[in-house]
C-alpha positions in Angstrom: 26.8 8.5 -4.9 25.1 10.3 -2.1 22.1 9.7 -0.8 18.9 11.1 1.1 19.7 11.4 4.6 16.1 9.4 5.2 15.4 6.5 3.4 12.8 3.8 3.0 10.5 1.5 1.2 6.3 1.3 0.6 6.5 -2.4 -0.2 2.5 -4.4 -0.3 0.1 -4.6 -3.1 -1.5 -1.5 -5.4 -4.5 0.1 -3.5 -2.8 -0.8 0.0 -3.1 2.7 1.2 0.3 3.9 -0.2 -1.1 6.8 -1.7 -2.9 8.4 2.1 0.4 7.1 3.3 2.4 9.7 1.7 0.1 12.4 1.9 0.6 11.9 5.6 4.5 12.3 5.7 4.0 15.1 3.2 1.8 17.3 6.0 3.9 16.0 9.1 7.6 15.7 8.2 9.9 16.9 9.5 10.2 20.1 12.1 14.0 20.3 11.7 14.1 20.6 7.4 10.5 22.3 7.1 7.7 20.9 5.1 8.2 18.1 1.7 7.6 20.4 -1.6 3.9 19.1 -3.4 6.1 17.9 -5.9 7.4 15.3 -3.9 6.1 11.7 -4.8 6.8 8.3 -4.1 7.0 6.2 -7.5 7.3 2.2 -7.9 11.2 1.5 -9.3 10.7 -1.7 -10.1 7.7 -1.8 -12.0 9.9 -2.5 -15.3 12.5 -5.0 -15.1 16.2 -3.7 -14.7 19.7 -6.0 -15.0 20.7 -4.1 -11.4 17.9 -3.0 -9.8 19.7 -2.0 -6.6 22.2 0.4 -8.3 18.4 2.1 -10.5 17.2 2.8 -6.9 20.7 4.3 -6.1 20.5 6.6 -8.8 17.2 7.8 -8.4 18.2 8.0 -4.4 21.4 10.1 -5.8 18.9 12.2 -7.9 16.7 13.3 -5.0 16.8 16.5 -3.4 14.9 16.2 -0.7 15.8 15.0 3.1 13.4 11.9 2.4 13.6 9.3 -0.4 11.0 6.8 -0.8 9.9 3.9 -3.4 7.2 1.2 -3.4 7.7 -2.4 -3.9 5.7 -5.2 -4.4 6.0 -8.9 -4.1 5.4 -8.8 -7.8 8.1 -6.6 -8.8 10.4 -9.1 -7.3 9.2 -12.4 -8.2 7.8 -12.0 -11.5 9.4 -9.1 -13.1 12.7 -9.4 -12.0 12.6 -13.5 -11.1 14.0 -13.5 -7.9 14.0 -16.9 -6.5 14.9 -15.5 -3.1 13.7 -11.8 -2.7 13.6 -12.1 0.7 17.7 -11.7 0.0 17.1 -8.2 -2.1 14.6 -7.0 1.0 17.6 -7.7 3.2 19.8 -6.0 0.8 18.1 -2.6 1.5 17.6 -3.1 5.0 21.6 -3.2 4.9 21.5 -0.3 2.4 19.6 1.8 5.0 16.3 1.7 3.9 13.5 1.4 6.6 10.8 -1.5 5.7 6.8 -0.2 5.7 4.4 -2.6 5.2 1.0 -1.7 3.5 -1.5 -4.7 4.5 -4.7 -4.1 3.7 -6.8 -7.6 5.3 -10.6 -6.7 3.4 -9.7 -9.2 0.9 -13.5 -8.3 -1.5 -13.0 -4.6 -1.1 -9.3 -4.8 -1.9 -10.0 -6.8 -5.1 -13.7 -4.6 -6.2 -10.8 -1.4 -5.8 -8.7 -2.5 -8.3 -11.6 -4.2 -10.5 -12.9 -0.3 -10.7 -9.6 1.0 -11.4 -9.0 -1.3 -14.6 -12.3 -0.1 -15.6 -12.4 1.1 -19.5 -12.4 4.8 -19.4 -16.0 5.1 -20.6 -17.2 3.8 -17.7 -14.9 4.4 -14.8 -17.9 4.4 -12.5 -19.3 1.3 -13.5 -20.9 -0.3 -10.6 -21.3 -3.8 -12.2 -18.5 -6.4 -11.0 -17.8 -9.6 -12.8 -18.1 -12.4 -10.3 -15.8 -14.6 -11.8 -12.9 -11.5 -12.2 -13.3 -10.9 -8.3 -12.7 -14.7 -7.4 -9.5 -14.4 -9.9 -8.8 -11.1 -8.4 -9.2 -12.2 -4.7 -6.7 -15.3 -5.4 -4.1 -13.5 -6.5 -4.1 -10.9 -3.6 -4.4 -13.9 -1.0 -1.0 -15.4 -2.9 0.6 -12.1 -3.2 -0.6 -11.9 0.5 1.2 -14.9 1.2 4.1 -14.0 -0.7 4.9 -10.5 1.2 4.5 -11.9 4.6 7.3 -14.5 3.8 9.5 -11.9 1.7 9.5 -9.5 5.1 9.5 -12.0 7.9 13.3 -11.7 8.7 13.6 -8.0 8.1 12.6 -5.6 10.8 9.6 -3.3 9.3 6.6 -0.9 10.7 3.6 -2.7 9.7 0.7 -0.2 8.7 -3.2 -1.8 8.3 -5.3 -0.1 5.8 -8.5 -1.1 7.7 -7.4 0.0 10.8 -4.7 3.0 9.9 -5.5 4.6 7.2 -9.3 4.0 6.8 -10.5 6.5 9.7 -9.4 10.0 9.7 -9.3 10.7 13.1 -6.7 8.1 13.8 -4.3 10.0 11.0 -2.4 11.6 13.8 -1.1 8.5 15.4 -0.6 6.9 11.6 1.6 9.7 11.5 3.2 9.5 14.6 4.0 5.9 14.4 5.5 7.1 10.7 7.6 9.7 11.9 9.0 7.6 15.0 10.2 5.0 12.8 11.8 6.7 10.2 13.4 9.3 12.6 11.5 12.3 11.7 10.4 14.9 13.9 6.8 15.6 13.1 5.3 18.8 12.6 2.5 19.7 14.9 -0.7 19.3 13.4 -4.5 20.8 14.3 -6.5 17.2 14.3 -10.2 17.2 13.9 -12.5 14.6 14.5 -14.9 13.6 11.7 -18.0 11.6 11.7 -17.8 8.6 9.8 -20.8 6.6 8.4 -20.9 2.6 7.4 -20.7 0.8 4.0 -21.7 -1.8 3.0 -20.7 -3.7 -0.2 -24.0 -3.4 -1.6 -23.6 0.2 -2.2 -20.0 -0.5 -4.1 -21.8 -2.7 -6.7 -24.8 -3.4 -8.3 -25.1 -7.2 -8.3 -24.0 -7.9 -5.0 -26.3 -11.0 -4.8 -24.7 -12.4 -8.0 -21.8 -11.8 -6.4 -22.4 -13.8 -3.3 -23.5 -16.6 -5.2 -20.3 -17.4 -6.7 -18.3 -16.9 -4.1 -20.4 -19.3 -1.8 -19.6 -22.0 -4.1 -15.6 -20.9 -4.2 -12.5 -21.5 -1.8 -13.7 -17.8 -0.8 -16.8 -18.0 1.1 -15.0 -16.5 3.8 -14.9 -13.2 2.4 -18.4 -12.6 2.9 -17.9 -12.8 6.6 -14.9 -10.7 6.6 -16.6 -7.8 4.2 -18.6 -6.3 6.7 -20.0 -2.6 6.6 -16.7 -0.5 7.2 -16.7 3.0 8.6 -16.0 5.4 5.7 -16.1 9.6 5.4 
């Protein structure tokens, strides 16, 4: 069946920046086809598990109208829901397919795991500034494995590696994200009007409430090393 003309992958862990990353080829790509529609989305195809997962993201490749066809992928979509013993082999697979790799690292270990924490929230208090300790050490191990995990799944397979911290964070280095985006999928970007914007530091201690609680635990844990790492970060 035919497919997009441009193809590729969003493959790292949820709250990675996947989400800006998109937004950013929506507003630059591509001079020769004109802009993306706001319909167009990027969607995880593996989520749920499926007896031929290559020929799924073939059909919904075949079912796209648009010049560009993307998915996102995750170490856990290969290992645990579809028990891949060697998904390094499947990420090879749609290298050969034509797919173009990205990589979505994000290296703030704490503010990657107090993200998702927020997001799994109950709804009646999705603003909830009070973190369980003992769910953030869980939360940080299993990022640090799944860490692990993508770096070996991708080593062998040529990729654009994009940082959350130092990519996607800051605004005003959008328009190189971008640029580094197009050049690597073989897009021709649309000129864009870049402004800078003042940014302002953050500190963990304004994400949650019991931040000393917090850094009591992890002290004691195979963590402590976060605390170092989780320095104020420049935000909007």
């Amino acid at each position: 069946m035919p497919q997009p003309s441009y193809r590729f992958v969003l493959f790292g862990t949820e709250f990675s920046g996947g989400r800006m990353v998109i937004d950013l080829l929506r507003r630059v790509a591509d001079a020769r086809y004109g802009p993306l529609p706001s319909t167009w989305n990027v969607e995880s195809l593996l989520k749920q598990r499926h007896f031929f997962p290559l020929r799924h993201i073939q059909r919904h490749g075949g079912d796209c109208s648009d010049y560009l066809f993307g998915f996102k992928l995750s170490a856990v979509d290969l290992m645990n829901t579809h028990g891949m013993n060697e998904p390094h082999r499947f990420m090879e697979l749609l290298y050969e397919q034509g797919y173009k790799l990205i990589y979505l690292q994000r290296r703030d270990l704490m503010r990657h795991a107090i993200a998702i924490l927020k997001a799994q929230q109950p709804n009646g208090q999705p603003n909830s500034r009070h973190i369980d300790p003992q769910e953030l050490v869980t939360t940080i191990k299993r990022l640090d494995d799944q860490r692990i995990a993508e770096a070996t799944i991708i080593a062998q397979v040529p990729h654009l590696k994009i940082t959350y911290e130092t990519d996607l964070i800051d605004p005003n280095v959008h328009n190189v994200t971008a640029q580094r985006l197009c050049r690597f999928l073989s897009l021709q970007p649309r000129q864009q009007t870049q402004y800078s914007m003042k940014l302002v530091h953050q500190r963990i201690s304004d994400l949650v409430t019991n931040y000393d609680e917090i850094c009591a635990i992890l002290e004691h844990s195979d963590y402590a090393y976060v605390l170092t790492e989780a320095s104020a970060k420049l935000v909007i």
